[in-house]
C-alpha positions as CSV (number, residue, x, y, z in Angstrom):
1,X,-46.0,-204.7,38.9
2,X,-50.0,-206.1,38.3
3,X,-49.3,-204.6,34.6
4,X,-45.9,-206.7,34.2
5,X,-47.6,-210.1,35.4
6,X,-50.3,-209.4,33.0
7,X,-48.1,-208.8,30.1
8,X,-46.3,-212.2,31.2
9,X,-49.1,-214.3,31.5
10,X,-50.2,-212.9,28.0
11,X,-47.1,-214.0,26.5
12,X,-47.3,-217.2,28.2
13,X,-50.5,-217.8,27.2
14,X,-49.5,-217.2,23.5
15,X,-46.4,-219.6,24.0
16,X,-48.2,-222.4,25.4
17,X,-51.2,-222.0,22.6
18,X,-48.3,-221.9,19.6
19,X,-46.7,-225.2,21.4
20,X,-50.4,-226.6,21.6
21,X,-50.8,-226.0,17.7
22,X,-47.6,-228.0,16.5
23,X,-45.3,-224.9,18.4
24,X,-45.1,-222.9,14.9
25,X,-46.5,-219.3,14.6
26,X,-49.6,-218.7,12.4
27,X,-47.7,-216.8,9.7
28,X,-45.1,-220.1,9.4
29,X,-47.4,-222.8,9.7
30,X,-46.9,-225.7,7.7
31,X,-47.4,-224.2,4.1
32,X,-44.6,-222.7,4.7
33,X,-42.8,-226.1,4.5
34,X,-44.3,-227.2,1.0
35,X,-43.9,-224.8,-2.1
36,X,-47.2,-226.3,-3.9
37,X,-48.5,-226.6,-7.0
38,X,-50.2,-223.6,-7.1
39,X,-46.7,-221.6,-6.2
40,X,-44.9,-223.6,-8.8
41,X,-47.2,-222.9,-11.5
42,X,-47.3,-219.0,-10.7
43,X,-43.4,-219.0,-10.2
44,X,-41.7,-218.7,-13.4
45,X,-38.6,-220.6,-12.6
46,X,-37.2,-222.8,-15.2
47,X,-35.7,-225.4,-12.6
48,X,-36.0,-226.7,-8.9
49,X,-33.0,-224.3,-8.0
50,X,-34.6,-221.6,-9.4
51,X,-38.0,-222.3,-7.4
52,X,-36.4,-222.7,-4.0
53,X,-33.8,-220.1,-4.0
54,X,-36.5,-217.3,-5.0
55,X,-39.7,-218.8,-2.7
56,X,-37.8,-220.1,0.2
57,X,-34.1,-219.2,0.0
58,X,-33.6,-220.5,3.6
59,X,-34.0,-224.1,2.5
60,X,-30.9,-223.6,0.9
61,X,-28.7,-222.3,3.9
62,X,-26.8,-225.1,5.8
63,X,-27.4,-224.3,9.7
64,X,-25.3,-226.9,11.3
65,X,-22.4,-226.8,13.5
66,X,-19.1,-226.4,11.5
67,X,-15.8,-228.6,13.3
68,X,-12.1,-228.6,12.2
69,X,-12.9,-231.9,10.6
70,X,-16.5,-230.7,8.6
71,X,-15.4,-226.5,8.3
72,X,-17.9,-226.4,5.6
73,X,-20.5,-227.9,8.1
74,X,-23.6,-230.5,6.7
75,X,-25.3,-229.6,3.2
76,X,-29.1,-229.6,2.8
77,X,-29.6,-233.3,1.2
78,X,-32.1,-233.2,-1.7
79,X,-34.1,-236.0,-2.5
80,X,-36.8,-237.0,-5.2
81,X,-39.0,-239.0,-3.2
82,X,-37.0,-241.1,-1.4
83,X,-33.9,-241.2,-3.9
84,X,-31.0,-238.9,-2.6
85,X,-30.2,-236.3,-5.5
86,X,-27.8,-234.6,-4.2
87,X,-26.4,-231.4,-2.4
88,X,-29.0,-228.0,-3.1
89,X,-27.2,-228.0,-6.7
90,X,-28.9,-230.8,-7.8
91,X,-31.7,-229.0,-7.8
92,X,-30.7,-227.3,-10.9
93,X,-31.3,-231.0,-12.9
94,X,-35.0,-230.4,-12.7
95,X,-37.3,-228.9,-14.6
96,X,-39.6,-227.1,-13.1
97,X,-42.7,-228.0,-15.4
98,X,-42.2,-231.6,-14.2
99,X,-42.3,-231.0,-10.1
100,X,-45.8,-231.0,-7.8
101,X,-44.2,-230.6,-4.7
102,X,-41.1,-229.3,-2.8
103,X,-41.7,-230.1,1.0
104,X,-38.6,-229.3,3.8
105,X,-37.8,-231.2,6.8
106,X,-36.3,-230.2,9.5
107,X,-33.3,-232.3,10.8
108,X,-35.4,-234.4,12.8
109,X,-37.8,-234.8,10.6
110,X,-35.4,-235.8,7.5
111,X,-33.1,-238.2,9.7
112,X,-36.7,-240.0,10.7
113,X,-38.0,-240.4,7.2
114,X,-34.1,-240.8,5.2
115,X,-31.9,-241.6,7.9
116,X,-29.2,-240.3,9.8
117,X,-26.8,-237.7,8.8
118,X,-29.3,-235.0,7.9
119,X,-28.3,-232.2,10.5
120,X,-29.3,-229.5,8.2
121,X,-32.8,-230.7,7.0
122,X,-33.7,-231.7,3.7
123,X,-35.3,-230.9,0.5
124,X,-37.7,-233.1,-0.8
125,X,-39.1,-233.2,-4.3
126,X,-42.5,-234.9,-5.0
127,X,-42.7,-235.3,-9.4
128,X,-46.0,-233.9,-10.8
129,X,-48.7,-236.1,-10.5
130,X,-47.9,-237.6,-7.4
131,X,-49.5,-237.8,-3.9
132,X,-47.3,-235.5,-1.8
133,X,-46.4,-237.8,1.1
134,X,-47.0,-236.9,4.6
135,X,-43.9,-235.7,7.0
């Protein structure tokens, strides 16, 4: 039973210091909410599409609840700054060579900084040469 508690209060202890640091593991912190410069410029990709579906593919999957009046549930809104672009597809207008910065937000996150009606996130894109702004 002493081994048990032990194991417990480890795992606690390792809860309570993840919550303490912004409650994301180490391997997920917030890098893995930007793709960068650095990532863009290694990447390839010919568009904005092209960049999030092969470095973060789960930016592009809606998670929200699905109803009889929304069965395809809430799309991923993708913005360029602060101008609304579109659903993920939109992505697919921009050329890669002229983004800095793709940042996600999580649906509290985006409804704090675009508004209401964000339940699956957004994607934000930040044009090359511009500051990225903070979330």
């Amino acid at each position: 039973m002493r081994r048990f508690s032990g194991v417990l209060l480890l795992a606690l202890g390792l809860a309570a210091a993840g919550c303490a640091s912004g409650g994301s593991l180490p391997a997920r912190g917030a890098r893995a909410a930007v793709i960068t410069e650095e990532e863009i410029a290694g990447s390839g990709a010919a568009t904005a599409y092209d960049l999030v579906r092969g470095l973060r593919p789960m930016w592009l999957v809606p998670r929200g609840r699905h109803s009889a009046q929304n069965p395809a549930g809430d799309v991923v809104w993708v913005y360029v700054n602060s101008t609304r672009l579109g659903a993920p597809e939109a992505l697919q207008q921009v050329a890669a060579a002229d983004v800095g910065s793709i940042r996600f937000y999580d649906a509290g996150a985006a409804n704090y900084r675009f508004g209401t009606g964000h339940l699956n996130g957004a994607i934000q894109v930040i044009p090359r040469g511009q500051e990225t702004p903070r979330p």
